[in-house]
C-alpha positions as CSV (number, residue, x, y, z in Angstrom):
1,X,3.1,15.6,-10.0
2,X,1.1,17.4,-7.9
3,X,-2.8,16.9,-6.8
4,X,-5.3,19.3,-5.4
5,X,-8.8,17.7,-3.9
6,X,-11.8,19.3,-3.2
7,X,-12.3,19.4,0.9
8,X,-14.5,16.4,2.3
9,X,-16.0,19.1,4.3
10,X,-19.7,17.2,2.7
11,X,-18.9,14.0,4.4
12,X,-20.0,15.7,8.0
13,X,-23.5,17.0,6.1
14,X,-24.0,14.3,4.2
15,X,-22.2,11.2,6.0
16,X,-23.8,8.7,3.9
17,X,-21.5,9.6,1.0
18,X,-18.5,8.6,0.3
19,X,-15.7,11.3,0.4
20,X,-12.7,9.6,0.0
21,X,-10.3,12.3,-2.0
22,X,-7.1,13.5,-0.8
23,X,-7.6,17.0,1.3
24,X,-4.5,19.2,0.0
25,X,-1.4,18.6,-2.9
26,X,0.5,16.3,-2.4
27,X,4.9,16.1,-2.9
28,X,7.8,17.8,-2.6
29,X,7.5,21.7,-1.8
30,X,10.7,22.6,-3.9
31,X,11.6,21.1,-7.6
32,X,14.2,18.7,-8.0
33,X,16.2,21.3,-10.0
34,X,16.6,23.4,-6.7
35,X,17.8,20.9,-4.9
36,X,20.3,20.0,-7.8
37,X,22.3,23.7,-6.8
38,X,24.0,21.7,-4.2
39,X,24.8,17.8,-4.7
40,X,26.6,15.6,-2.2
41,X,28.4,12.7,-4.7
42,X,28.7,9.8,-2.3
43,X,32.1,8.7,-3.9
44,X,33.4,12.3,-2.6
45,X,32.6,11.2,1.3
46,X,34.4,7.7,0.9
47,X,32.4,5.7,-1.4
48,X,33.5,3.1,-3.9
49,X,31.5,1.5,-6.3
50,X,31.4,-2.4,-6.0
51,X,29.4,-5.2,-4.3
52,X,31.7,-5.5,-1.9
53,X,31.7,-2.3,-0.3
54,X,29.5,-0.1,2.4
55,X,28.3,2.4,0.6
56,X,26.2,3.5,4.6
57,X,28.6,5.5,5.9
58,X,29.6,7.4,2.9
59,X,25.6,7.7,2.0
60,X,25.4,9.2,5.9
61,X,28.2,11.7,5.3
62,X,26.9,13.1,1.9
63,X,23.6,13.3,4.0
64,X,25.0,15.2,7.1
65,X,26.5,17.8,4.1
66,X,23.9,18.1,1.7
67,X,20.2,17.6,3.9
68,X,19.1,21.4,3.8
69,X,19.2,22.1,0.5
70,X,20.9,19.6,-1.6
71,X,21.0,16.3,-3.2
72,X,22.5,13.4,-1.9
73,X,23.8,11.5,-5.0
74,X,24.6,8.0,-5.7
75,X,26.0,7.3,-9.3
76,X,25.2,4.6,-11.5
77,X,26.9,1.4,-10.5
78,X,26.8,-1.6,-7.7
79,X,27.1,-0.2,-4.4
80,X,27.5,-2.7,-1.3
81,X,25.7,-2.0,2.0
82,X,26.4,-3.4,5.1
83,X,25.7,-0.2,7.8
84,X,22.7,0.7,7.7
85,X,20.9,4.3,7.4
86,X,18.7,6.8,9.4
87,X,18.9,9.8,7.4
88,X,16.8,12.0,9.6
89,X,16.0,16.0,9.6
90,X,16.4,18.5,7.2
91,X,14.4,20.0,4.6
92,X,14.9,20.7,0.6
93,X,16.6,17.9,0.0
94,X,16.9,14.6,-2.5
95,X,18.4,11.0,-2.9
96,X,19.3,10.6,-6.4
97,X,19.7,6.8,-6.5
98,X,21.2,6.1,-9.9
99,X,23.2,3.2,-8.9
100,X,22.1,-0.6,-7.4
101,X,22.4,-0.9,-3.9
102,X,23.4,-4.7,-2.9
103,X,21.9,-5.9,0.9
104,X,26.0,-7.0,2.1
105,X,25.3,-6.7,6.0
106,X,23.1,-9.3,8.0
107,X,21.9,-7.1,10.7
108,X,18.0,-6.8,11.4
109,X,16.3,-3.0,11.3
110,X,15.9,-1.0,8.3
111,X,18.7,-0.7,5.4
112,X,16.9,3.3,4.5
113,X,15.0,5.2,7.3
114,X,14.0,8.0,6.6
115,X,12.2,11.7,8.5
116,X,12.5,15.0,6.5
117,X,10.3,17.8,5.3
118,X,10.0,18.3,1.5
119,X,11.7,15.2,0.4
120,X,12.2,13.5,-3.2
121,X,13.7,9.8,-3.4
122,X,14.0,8.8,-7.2
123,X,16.6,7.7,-9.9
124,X,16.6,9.8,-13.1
125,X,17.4,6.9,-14.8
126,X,14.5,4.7,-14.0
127,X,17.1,2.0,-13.3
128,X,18.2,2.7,-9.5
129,X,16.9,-0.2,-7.3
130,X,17.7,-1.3,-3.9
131,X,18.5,-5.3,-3.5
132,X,17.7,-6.9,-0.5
133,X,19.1,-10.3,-1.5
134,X,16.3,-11.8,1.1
135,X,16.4,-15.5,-0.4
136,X,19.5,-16.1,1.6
137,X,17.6,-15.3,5.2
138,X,14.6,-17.5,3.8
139,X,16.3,-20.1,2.8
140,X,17.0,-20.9,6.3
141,X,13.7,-19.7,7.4
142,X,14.8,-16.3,8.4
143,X,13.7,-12.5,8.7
144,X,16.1,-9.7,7.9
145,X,16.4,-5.9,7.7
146,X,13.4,-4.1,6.2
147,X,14.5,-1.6,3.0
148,X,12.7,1.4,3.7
149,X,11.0,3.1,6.2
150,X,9.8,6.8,6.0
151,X,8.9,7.7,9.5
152,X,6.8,11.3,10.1
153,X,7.7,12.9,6.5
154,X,5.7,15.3,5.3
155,X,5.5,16.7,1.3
156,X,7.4,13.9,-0.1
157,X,8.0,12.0,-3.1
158,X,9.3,8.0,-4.2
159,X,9.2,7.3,-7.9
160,X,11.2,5.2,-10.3
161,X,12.9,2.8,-7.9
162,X,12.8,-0.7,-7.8
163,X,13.1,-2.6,-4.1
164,X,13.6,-5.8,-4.5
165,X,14.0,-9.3,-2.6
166,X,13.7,-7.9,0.7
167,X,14.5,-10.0,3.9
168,X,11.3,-8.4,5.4
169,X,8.9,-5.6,4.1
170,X,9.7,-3.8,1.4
171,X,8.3,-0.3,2.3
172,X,6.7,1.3,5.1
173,X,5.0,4.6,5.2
174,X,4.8,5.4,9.1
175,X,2.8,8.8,10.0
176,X,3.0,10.5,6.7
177,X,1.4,13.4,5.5
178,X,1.2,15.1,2.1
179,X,2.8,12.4,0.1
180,X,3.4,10.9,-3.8
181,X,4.7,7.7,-4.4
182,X,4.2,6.3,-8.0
183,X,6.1,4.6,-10.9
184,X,7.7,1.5,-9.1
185,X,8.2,-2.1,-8.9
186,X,8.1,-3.6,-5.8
187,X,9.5,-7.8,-6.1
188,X,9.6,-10.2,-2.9
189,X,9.9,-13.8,-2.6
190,X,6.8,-16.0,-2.3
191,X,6.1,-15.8,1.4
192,X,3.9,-14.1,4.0
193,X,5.6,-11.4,6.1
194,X,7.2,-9.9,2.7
195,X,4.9,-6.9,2.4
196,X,5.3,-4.9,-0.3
197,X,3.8,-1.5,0.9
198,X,2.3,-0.4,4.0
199,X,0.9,3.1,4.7
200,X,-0.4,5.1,7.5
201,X,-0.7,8.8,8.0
202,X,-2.8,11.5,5.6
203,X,-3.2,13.0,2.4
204,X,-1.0,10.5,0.4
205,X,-1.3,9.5,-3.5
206,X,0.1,6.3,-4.5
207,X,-0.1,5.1,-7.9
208,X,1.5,3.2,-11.3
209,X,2.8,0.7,-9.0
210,X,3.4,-3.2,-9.8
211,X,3.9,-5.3,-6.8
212,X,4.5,-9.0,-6.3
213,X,5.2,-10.9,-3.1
214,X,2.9,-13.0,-0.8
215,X,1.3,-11.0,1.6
216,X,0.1,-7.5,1.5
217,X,0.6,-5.9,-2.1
218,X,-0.9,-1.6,-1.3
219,X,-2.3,-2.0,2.6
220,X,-3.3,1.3,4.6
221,X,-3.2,0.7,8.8
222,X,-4.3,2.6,10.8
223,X,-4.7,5.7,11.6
224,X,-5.5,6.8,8.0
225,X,-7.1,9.6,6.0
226,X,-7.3,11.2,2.7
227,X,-5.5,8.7,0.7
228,X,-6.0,8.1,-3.1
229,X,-4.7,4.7,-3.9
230,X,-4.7,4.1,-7.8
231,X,-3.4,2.1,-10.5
232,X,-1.8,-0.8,-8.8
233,X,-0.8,-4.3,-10.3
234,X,-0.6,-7.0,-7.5
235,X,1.3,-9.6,-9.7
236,X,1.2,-12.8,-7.9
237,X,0.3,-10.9,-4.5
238,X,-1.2,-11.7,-1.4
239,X,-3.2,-9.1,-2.1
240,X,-4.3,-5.6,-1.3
241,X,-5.9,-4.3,1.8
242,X,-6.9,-2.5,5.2
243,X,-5.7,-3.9,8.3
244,X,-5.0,-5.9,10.1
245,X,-7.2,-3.6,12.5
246,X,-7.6,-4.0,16.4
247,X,-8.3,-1.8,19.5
248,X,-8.8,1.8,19.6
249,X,-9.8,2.5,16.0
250,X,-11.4,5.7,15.6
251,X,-10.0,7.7,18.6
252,X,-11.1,11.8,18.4
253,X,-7.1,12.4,19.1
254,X,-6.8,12.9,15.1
255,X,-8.9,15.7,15.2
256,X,-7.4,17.4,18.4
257,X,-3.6,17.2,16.1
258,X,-5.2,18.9,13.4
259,X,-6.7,21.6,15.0
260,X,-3.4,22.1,17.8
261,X,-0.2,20.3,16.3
262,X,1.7,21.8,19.0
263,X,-0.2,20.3,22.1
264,X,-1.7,17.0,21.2
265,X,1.3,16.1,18.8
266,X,2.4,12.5,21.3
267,X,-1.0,11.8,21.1
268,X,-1.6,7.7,19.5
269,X,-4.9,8.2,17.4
270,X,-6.3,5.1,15.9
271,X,-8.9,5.5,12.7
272,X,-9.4,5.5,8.9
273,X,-11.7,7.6,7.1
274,X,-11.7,9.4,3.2
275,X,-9.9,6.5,1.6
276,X,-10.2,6.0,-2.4
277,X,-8.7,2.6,-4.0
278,X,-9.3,2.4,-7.9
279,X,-8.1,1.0,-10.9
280,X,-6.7,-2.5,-9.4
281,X,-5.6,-5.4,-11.2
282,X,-4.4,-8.3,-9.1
283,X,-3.9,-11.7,-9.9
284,X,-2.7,-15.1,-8.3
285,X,-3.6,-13.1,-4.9
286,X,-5.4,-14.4,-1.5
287,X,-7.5,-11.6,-2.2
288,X,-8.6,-9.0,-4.6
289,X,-9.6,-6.9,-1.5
290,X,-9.5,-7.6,2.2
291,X,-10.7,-5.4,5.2
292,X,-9.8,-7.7,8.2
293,X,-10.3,-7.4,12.2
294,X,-10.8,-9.5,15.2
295,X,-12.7,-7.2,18.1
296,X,-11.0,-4.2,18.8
297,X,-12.8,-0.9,18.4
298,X,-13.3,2.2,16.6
299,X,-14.4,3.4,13.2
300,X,-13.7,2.7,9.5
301,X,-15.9,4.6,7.6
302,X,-16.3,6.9,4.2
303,X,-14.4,4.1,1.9
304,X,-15.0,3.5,-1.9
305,X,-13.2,0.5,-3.5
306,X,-14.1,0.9,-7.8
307,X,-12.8,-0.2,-10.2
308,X,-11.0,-3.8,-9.7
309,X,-10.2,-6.0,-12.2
310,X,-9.0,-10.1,-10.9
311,X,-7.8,-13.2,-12.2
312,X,-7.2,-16.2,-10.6
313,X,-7.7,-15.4,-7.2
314,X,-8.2,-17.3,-3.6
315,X,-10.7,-14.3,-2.3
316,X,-12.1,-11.2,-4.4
317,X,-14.4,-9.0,-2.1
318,X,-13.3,-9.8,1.6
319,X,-14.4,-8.2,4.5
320,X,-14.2,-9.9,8.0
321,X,-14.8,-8.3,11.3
322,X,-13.8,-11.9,13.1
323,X,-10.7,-12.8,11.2
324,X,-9.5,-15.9,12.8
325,X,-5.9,-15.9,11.2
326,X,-5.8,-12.5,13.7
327,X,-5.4,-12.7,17.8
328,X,-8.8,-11.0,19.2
329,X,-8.2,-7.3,20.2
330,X,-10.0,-6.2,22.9
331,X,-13.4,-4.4,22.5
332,X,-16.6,-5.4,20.8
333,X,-15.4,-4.7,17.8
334,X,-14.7,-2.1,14.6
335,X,-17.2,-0.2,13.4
336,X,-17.7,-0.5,9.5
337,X,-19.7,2.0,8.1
338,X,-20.1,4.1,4.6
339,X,-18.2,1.7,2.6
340,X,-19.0,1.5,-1.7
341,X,-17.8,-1.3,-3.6
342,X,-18.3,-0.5,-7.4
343,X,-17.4,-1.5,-10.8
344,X,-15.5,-5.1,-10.0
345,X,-14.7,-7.9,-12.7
346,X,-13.2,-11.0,-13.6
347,X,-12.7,-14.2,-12.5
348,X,-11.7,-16.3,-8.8
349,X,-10.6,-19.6,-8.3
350,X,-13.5,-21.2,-6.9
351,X,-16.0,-19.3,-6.4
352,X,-18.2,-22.1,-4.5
353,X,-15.3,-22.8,-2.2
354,X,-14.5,-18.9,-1.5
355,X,-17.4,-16.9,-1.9
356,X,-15.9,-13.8,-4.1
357,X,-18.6,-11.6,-2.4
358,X,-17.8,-12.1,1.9
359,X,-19.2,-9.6,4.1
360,X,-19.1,-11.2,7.8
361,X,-19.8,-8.6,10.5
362,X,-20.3,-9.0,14.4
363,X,-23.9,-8.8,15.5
364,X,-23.0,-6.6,18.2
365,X,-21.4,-4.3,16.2
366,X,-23.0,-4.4,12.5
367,X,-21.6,-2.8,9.4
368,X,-23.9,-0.2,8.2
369,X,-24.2,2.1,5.0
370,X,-22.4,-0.7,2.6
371,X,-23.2,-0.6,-1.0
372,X,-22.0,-3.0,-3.3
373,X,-23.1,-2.2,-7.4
374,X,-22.2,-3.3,-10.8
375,X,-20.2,-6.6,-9.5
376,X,-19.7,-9.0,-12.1
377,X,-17.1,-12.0,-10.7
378,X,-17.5,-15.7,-11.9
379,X,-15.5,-18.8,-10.8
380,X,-12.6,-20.2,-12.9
381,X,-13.7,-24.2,-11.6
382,X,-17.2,-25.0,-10.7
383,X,-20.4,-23.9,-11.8
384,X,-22.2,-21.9,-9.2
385,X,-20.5,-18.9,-7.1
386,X,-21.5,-18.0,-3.5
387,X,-22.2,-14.4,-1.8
388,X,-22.0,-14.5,1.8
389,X,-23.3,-11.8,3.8
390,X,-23.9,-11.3,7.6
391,X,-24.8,-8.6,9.9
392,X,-23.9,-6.5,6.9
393,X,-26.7,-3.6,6.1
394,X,-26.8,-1.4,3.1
395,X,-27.8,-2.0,-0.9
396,X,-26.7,-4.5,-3.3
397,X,-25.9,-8.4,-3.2
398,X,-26.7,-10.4,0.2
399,X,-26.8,-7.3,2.1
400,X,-29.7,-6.8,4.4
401,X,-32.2,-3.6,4.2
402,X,-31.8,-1.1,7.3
403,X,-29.7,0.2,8.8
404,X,-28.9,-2.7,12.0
405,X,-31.4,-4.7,13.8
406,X,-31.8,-8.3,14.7
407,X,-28.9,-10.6,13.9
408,X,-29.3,-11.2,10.1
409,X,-27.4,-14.0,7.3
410,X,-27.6,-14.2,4.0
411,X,-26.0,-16.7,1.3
412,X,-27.0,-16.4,-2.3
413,X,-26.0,-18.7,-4.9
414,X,-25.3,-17.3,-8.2
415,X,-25.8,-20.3,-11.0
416,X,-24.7,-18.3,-14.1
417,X,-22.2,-15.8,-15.3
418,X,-22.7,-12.5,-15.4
419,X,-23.2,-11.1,-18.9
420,X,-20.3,-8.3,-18.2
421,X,-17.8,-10.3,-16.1
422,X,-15.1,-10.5,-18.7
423,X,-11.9,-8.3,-18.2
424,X,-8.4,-7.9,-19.7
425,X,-5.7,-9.1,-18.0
426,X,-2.0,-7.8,-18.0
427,X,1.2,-8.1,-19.7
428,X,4.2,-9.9,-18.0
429,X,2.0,-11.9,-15.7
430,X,4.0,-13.8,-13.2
431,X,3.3,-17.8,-13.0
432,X,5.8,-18.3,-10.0
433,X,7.7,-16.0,-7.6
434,X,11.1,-17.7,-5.8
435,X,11.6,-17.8,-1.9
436,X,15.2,-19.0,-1.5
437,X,16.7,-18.2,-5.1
438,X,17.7,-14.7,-6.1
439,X,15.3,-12.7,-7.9
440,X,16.5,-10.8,-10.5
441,X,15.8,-6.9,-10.8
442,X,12.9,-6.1,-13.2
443,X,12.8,-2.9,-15.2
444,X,9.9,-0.4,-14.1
445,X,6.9,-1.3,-16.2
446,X,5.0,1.7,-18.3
447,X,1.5,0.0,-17.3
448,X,-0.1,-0.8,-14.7
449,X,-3.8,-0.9,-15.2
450,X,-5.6,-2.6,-18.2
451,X,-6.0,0.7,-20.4
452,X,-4.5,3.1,-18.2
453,X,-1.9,5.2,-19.2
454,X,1.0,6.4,-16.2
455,X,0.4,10.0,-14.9
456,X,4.0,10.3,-15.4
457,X,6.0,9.5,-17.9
458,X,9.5,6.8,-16.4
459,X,12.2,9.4,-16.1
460,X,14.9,7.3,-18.0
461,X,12.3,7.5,-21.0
């Protein structure tokens, strides 16, 4: 599936919108069934099919032979892994991952990094899955190997895979560009440090995901830009957000790549712009939504959140420019600006205890141009529900009038339930997650959003 976005070109007439589309398509250049004229079975370069084995090197081979042009292939059945993977260059190519990958080795890194140019990782089976077997590092309150990285690729594609149990985060996105990831389940144990997917880079889609661990569920770092994030199920999450965010965010180096790739490629830029989040259900969380910071510097601007749906959750709307669970960064701090938060619903914990609306800026550096419309959240214990605003300047709940001035806090106290707050919740809702047990694989669910129906249909259906 491929997207094309109209340009954000507005955004520098009209900065007080938000533009938050993706700015080109998005996946693979070629079609799987090109890359299918050439396939590299890993049992031909030395692999055997059981838990026991190391299915790295033979995955390594197959890649050396088959990455311009070809499809690396792992057939159904258990694969150990004990050597890890960087499977990096090439262009055309795919990793058919039909089989189960079992986590056999116990050194740290990443178990899959990967850097190509029109790339495609899927199963055509819906049932390949990576297991990270992380219980047995947390049991004795341990870290291990991350599953998968991509590092600087560009027109790619994940879909129907399940990572599970990882010994540390599931799935990093690292300087990305022109990206689709969709139709997975992401499953970790019930700690912090777990995360299920992080993303920086530009022009990436991610959607008709289902993630559950305890820390961040669908996060973008910085830098980012043009990213549509949609239908996501944080099932007993930590939580989806942006950050954590320090020094240096909003650099002009992003605009000097673009406009010479050549020259100012090993330039570090540091900003996020143009990012869209919609159609998120999350539930047993920290937070619905969290945008966190401590000093630093730079720019976050031109973000709409719409469309969340939450159920028994710690936070719901959570933005906090002096996050103390963060070290301070240096500078006076990140500029927020241009941010909508629009069509939310459903229920927190407490909504006296943690206000579901919390908009703390710095006074010397006050978020500007926030909007917050058609919010409807009540409190599962309790009868009142806070909103806590300050230094925050826009439209809409305890923000103030302007546009920055004299320091300025709010708190409003909302004695009743909104007439509109009720929302669906989801099938297959977890009540528990393990931490030092094994976690079983889970199929890849066909919904993700109360309503919604996948873009793509699972390719085992």
């Amino acid at each position: 599936m491929k997207i094309t976005s109209l340009s954000c070109l507005v955004a520098l007439v009209l900065p007080s919108l938000v533009c938050a589309q993706l700015s080109g398509k998005v996946g693979p250049l070629t079609t799987r069934a090109s890359k299918r004229t050439k396939v590299c079975n890993v049992l031909d370069y030395g692999g055997v099919a059981s838990k026991t084995s190391d299915i790295g090197p033979p995955i390594a081979s197959a890649h050396a032979a088959c990455k311009n042009g070809g499809t690396v292939y792992v057939p159904p059945g258990d694969y150990g892994m004990s050597t890890w993977v960087s499977l990096n260059g090439g262009s055309a190519w795919a990793l058919q991952l039909d089989g189960i990958i079992y986590r056999v080795g116990e050194g740290g890194g990443t178990m899959f990094a990967i850097t190509a140019n029109d790339f495609e990782m899927y199963s055509s089976t819906s049932k390949g899955a990576i297991q990270g077997y992380g219980y047995t590092f947390h049991a004795n309150n341990k870290y291990g190997p991350r599953i998968l990285r991509l590092v600087k690729t560009t027109n790619f594609s994940v879909h129907d895979i399940a990572l599970v149990d990882s010994p540390a985060f599931h799935f990093v996105m690292d300087s990305c560009s022109n990206g689709e990831v969709y139709n997975m389940i992401i499953r970790g144990g019930n700690e912090g440090g777990l995360d299920a997917m992080n993303i920086w880079g530009s022009n990436i889609h991610v959607h008709d995901i289902e993630a559950s661990n305890k820390d961040e569920c669908v996060t973008v770092k910085s830098p980012a830009h043009n990213m549509l994030i949609e239908n996501i199920y944080c099932n007993w999450s930590g939580g989806s957000a942006m950050g954590s965010l320090g020094a240096d965010t909003g650099k002009s180096h992003y605009f000097l790549l673009r406009l010479f790739p050549d020259k100012y490629h090993h330039l570090h830029f540091l900003d996020i712009s143009n990012i869209h989040y919609r159609n998120i259900y999350t539930q047993n969380a920290n937070q619905m939504y969290m945008i966190k910071s401590n000093g630093g510097s730079g720019t976050v601007q031109n973000i709409l959140l719409e469309n969340f749906i939450g159920h028994t959750n710690a936070y719901s709307l959570n933005l906090n420019s002096a996050w103390s669970s963060q070290s301070v960064a240096a500078g006076s701090g990140v500029q927020y600006k241009n941010i909508t938060f629009s069509k939310w619903r459903g229920t927190c914990m407490n909504g006296a205890q943690r206000a579901p609306i919390q908009i703390l800026c710095q006074e010397k550096v006050p978020c500007t141009g926030i909007k917050v419309e058609d919010f409807a959240m009540w409190t599962e214990s309790g009868s009142t529900a806070l909103w806590k605003c300050a230094n925050a300047f826009g439209n809409g709940a305890c923000l103030a009038a302007g546009n920055g001035g004299a320091a300025v806090a709010s708190t409003v106290t909302v004695k009743s339930a909104p007439t509109n707050y009720a929302a669906p919740t989801m099938p297959g809702e977890l009540k528990s997650l393990p931490l030092t047990a094994a976690i079983a694989i889970p199929p890849i669910p066909t919904t993700f959003f109360p309503g919604n129906v996948p873009a793509s249909t699972l390719l085992g259906h």
